[in-house]
ROMAR-114899 format. One record per residue (C-alpha): x, y, z; residue number from 1. Coordinates in steps of 0.1 Angstrom, whole numbers, plus 5000, padded with zeros to 4 digits. Layout:
residues N
x	y	z	i
X	Y	Z	NUM;
...
***
This chain:
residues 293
x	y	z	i
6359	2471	4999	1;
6325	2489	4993	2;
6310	2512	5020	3;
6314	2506	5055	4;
6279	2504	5070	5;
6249	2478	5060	6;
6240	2464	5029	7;
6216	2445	5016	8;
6236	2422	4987	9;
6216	2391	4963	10;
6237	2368	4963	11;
6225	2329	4946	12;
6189	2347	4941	13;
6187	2355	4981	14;
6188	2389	5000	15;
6217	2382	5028	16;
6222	2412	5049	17;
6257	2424	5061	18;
6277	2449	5072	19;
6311	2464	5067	20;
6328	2480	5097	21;
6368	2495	5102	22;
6370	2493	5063	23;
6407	2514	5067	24;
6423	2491	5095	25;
6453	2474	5089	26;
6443	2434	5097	27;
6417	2415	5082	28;
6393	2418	5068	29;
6374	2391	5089	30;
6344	2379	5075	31;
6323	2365	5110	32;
6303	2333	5102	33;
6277	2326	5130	34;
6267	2291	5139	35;
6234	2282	5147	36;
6224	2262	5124	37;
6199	2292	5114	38;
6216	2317	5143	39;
6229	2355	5133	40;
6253	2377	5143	41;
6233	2403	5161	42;
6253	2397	5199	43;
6287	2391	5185	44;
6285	2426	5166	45;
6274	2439	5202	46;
6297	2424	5222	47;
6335	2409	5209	48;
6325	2423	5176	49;
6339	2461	5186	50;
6370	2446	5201	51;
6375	2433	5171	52;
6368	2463	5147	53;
6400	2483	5170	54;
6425	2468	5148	55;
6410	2446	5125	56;
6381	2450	5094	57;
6352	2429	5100	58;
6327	2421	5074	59;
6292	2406	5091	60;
6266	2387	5075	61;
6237	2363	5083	62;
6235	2336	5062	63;
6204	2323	5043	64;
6172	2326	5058	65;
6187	2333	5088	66;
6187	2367	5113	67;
6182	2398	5089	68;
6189	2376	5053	69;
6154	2364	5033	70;
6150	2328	5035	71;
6155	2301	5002	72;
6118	2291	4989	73;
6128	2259	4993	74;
6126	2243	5029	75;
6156	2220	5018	76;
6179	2247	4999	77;
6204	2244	5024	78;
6235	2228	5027	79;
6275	2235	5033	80;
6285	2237	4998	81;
6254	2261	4994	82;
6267	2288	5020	83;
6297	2280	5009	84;
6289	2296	4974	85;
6268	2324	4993	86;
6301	2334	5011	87;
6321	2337	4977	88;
6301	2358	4966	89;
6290	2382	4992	90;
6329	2384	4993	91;
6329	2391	4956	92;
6296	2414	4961	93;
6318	2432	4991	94;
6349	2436	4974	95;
6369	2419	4996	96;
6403	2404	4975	97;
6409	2379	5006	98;
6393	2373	5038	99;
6400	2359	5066	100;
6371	2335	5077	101;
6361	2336	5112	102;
6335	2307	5121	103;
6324	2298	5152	104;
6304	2268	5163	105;
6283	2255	5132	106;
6299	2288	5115	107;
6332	2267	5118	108;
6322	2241	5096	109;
6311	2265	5069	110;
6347	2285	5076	111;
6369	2251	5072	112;
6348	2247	5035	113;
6351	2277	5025	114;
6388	2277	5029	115;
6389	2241	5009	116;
6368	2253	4982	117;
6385	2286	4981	118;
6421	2286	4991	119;
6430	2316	4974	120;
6403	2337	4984	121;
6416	2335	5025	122;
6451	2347	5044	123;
6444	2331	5072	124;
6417	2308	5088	125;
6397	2313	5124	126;
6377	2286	5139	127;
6355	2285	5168	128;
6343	2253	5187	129;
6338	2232	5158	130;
6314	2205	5159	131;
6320	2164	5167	132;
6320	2144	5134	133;
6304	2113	5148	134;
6264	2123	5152	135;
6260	2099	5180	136;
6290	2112	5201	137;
6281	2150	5193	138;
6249	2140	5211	139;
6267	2122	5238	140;
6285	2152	5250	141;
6258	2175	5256	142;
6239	2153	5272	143;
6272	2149	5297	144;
6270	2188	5297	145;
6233	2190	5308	146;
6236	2163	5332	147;
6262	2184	5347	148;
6245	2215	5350	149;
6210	2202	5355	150;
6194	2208	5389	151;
6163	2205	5410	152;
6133	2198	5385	153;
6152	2195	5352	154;
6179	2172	5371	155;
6146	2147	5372	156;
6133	2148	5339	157;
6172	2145	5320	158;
6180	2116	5341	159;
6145	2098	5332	160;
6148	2110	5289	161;
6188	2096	5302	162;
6176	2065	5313	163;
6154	2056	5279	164;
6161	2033	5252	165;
6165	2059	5226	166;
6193	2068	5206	167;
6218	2096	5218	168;
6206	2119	5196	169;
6170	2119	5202	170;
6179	2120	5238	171;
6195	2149	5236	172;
6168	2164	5212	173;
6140	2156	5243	174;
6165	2172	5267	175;
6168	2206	5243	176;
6130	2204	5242	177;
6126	2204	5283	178;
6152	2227	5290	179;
6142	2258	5304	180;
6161	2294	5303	181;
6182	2285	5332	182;
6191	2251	5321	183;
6202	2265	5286	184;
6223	2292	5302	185;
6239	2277	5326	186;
6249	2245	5298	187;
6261	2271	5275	188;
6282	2295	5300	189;
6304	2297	5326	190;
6295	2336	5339	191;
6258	2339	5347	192;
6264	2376	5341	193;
6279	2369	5306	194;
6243	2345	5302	195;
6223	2373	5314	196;
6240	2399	5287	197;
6237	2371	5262	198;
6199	2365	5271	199;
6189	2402	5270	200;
6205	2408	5235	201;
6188	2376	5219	202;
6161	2396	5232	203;
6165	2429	5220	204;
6171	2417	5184	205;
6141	2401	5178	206;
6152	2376	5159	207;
6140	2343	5161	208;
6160	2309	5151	209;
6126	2292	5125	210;
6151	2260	5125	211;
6148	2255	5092	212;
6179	2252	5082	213;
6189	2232	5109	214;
6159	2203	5098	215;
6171	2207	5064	216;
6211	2194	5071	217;
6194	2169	5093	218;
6176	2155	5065	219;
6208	2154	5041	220;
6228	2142	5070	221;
6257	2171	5064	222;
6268	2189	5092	223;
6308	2188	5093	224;
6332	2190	5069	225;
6351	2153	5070	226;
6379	2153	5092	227;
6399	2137	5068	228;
6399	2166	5046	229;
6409	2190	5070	230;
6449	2181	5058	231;
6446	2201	5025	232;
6442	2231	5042	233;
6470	2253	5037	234;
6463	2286	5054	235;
6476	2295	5091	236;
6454	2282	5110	237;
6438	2298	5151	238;
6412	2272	5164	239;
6399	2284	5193	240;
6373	2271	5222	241;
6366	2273	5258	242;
6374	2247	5284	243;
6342	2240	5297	244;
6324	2237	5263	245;
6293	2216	5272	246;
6273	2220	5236	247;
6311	2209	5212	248;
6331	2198	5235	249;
6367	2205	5234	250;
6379	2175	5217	251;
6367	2184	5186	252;
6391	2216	5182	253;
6417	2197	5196	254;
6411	2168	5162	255;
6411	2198	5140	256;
6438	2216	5150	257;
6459	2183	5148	258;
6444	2181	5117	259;
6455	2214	5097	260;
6490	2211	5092	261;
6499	2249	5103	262;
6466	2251	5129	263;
6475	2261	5164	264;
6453	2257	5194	265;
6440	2283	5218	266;
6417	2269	5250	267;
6401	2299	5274	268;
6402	2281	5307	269;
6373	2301	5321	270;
6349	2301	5296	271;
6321	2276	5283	272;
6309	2276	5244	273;
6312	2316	5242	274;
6346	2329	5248	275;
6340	2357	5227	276;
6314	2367	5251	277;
6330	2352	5286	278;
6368	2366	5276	279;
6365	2389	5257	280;
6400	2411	5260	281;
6419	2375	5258	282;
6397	2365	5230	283;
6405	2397	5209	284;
6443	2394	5220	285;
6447	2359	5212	286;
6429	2370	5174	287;
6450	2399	5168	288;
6483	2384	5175	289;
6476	2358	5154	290;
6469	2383	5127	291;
6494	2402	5133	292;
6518	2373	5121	293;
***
């Protein structure tokens, strides 16, 4: 691989920033794909992104015209296959000969593509609280999630935007609009503290999410890689999610991980969408014995 440190590669005409940490460990190297759509990798380097680097290369990157990367000219120039090619060739650009692609939440999808499109270019294969195929039921179990955690005002509003004749997802698009910093913590994590960490790094980045990427894969209606495709992949397999995941749910991973022939399940009973960040030392464990076979 080149230089450990940051780079700044052009890859499909686009600046995409990444960087190359533990270059001379043993495992890996993992190539972390954040989810967002449009999010960046600026806490998990910060947080399970060191556990990681003890026994394992790690190659970070933000994907198009998201976090530190420039952004397409094009409003609609994104789309799976898109960062799909992005990720072969920052992996070509890095000098990685395989990777190991770790995705989580929207990042998932993109991983589980990549390893379709690219089966020789992966050893293994690590996915992350994938998303629901079905649109309507994606929007279905948030809206479970915020009902849940909702209290005091916001109990009131999501219970009237609940009570509407709109479809699930716009629901659940008025409910992400009203939600306040509390709401959204408390629907995404189990740990305040963990919140309050995550809160304060979003912070300190100073990086904002435009969701422009996210309109765009609205637009073309591709979010997920079919289900049904999920069967060709041959790589080993670690999917991976918390038990109280409010934004994916958990029955997603379980469908993929029935899915991949040689996939095996891992579910962190006290964490919500962010194990990496709620368990951190059983997050790292669970990825380096995985590895390590």
């Amino acid at each position: 691989m080149i230089a450990e440190g940051e780079h700044r590669v052009v890859v499909n005409g686009i600046e995409h920033w990444c960087r190359v940490a533990a270059s001379d460990r043993r495992l890996g190297p993992l190539v972390i794909i954040h989810g967002g759509p449009g999010g960046n990798n600026y806490a998990f380097e910060r947080t399970i992104g060191s556990l990681l680097e003890d026994f394992a290369s790690v190659i970070y990157y933000d994907q198009r015209g998201s976090g530190r990367s420039a952004a397409p000219a094009d409003e609609n120039a994104y789309s799976i296959e898109l960062l799909v090619e992005d990720l072969e060739k920052l992996r070509a650009a890095v000098e990685a000969p395989v990777v190991t692609p770790l995705g989580y939440s929207f990042g998932a999808e993109i991983a589980m593509a990549y390893a379709l499109a690219y089966p020789d270019a992966i050893n293994a294969l690590i996915v992350q609280a994938p998303i629901e195929e079905d649109p309507a039921v994606a929007a279905n179990v948030q809206l479970d999630g915020f009902r849940a955690v909702a209290r005091d005002r916001t109990k009131g509003v999501i219970e009237r935007i609940l009570s509407s004749i709109a479809v699930a997802e716009d629901k659940a698009g008025s409910v992400w609009a009203e939600a306040d910093t509390d709401l959204v913590d408390r629907f995404l994590f189990q740990d305040p503290i963990a919140a309050r960490s995550n809160r304060e790094l979003w912070r300190r980045s100073g990086l904002v999410n435009t969701g422009a990427m996210d309109r765009a894969l609205r637009r073309s209606g591709e979010r997920v890689v079919p289900r049904a495709r999920l069967g060709a992949i041959a790589a080993p397999t670690l999917v991976l999610v918390g038990r109280h995941d409010r934004n994916c749910g958990v029955r997603p991973s379980e469908e993929v991980a029935r899915r991949i022939p040689r996939a095996e399940l891992r579910i962190f009973e006290e964490s919500a969408h962010f194990p990496d960040i709620e368990e951190p030392a059983a997050y790292a464990w669970a990825v380096r014995e995985f590895l390590a076979r």
